[in-house]
C-alpha atoms as one frame of an Amber mdcrd trajectory, in Angstrom:
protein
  70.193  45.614 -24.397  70.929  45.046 -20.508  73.575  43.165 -19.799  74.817
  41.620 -16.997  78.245  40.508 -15.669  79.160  36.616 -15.952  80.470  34.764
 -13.160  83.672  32.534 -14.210  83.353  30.058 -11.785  80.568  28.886  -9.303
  81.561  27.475  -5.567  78.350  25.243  -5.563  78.521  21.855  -6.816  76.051
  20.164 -10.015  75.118  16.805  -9.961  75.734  16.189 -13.480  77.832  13.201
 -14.002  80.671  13.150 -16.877  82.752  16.476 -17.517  82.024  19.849 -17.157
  83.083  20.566 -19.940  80.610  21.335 -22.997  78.099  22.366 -20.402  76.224
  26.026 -20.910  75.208  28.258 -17.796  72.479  30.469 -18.686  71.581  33.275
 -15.900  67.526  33.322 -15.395  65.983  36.733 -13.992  62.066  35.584 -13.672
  61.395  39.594 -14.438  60.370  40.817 -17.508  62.371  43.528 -19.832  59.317
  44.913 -20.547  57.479  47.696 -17.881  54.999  46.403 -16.599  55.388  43.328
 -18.390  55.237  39.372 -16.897  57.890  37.204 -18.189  61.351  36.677 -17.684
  64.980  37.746 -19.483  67.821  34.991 -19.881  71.456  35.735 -20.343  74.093
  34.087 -21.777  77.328  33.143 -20.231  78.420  36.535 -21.858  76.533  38.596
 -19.816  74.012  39.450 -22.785  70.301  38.764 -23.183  69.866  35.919 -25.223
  66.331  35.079 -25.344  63.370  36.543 -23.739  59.726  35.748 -22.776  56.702
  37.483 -22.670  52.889  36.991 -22.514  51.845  40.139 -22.580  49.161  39.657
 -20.583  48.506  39.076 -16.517  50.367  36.508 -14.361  49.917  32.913 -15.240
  48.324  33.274 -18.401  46.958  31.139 -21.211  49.917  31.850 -23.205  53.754
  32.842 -23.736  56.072  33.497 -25.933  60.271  32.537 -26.209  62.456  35.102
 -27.986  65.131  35.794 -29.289  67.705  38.751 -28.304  66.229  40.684 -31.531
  62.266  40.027 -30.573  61.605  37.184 -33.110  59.050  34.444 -31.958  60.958
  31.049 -31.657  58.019  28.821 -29.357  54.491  29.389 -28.478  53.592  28.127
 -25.305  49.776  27.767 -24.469  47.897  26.706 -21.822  45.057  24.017 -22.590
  42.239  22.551 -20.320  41.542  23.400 -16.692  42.430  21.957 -13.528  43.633
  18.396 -13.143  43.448  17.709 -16.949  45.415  21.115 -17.532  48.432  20.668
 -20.354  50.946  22.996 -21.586  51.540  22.690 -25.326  54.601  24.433 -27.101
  54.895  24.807 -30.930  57.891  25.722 -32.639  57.417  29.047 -34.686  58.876
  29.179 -38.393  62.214  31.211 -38.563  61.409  33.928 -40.835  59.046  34.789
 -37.944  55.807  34.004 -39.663  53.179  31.193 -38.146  53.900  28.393 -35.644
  53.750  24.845 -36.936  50.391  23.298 -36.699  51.150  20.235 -34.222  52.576
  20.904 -30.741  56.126  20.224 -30.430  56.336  18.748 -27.148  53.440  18.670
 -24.771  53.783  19.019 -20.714  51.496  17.901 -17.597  51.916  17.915 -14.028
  53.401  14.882 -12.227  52.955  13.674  -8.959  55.118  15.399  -6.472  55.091
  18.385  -7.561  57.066  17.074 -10.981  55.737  17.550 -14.863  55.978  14.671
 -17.519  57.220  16.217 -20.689  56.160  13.929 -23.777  57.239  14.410 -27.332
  55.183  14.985 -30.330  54.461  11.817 -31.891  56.727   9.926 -29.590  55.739
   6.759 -27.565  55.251   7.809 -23.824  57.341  10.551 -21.172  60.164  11.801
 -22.909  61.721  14.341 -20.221  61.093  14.534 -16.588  60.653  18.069 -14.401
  61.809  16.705 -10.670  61.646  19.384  -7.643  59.095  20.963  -9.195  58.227
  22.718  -6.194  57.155  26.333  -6.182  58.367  26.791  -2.719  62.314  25.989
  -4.339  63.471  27.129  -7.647  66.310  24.259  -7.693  64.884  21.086  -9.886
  66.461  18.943 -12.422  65.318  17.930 -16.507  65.822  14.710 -16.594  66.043
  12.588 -19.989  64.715   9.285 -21.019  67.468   7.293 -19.470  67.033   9.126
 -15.789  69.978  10.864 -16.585  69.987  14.719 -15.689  70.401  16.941 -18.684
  69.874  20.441 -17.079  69.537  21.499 -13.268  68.305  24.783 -12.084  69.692
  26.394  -9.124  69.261  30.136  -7.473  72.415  32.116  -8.500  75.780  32.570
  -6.280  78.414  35.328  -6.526  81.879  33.701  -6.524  82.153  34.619  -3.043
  79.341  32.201  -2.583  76.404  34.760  -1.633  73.089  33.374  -2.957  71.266
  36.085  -4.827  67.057  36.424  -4.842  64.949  33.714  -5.455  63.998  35.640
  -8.551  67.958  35.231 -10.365  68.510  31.346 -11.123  71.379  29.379 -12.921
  70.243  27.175 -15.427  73.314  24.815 -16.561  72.533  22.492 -19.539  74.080
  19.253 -20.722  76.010  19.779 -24.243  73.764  16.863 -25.621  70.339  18.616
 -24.121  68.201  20.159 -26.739  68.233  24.168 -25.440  65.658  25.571 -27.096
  63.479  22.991 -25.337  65.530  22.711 -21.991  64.534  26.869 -22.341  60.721
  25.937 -22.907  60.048  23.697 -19.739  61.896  26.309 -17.742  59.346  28.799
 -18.998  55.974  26.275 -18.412  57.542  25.472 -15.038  56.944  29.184 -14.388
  53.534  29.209 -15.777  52.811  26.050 -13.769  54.275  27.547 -10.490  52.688
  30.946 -11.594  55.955  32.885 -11.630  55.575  34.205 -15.010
């Protein structure tokens, strides 16, 4: 597997409030593993891949698919209705690799200003908020029920404080953030945006 080489210590600053301790930096290449493939590879603070995603198909498509580091299925993501009633629905898939659970997971739709509204299955309104949405930037922030940031993406620095291509991102999570779904609206914000 590639790996990459971690960076101890960033010079930018997070707006997380509390600690930083407990928090996880994942490194985001929007690239795919795969030749010829659209998706994107994330690393661990380790330097190793630890998930991957994949639609094996063209830019944008109807659907993706989150990874593990050994290629089994973990969330569906697909792609439902067209234009302004479009939604993104992820299912979790069952851990011995075999079918996706029947009801959606978590379901996401664009926001106004450029944001998505994130709203749990069977739960009572917007769950999560996508702010900075933006496909000009790649920095935004996940933001919980409580307006409280729980993950913030950022393009990548070297130590020395040299941003890297809009293509390499940071994605630092909160330790109480749910990262398997933190990972999922980072991957539908790149179907949205159409960077997948």
């Amino acid at each position: 597997m590639a790996k990459i080489q971690p960076i101890s210590s960033s010079p930018c600053s997070t707006s997380f409030s509390g600690e930083q301790e407990g928090r996880q930096a994942y490194t985001v290449w929007m690239k795919s593993l795969l030749f010829n493939g659209n998706g994107c590879a994330v690393y661990g603070p380790d330097g190793v891949v630890a998930f991957r995603v994949d639609n094996y198909g063209c830019r944008g498509g109807r659907e993706a698919l989150l990874m593990d580091r050994e290629g089994n299925a973990l969330i569906r993501i697909r792609r439902k209705g067209f234009g302004t009633f479009t939604r993104w629905e992820v299912c979790r898939c069952a851990q011995d690799g075999g079918e996706e659970e029947a009801t959606p997971w978590f379901t996401v739709r664009r926001a106004e200003k450029g944001g998505a509204a994130v709203a749990m299955n069977g739960g009572a309104g917007t769950c999560y908020r996508v702010d900075g949405s933006c496909a000009r930037k790649p920095a935004y922030r996940v933001r919980g029920v409580d307006g409280s940031v729980v993950a913030e993406v950022v393009r990548k620095q070297t130590a020395a404080g040299v941003e890297l291509g809009e293509d390499v991102l940071t994605l630092t999570v909160a330790p109480e953030a749910d990262h398997l779904l933190v990972l999922g609206l980072v991957v539908v914000r790149g179907l949205i945006n159409r960077s997948l």
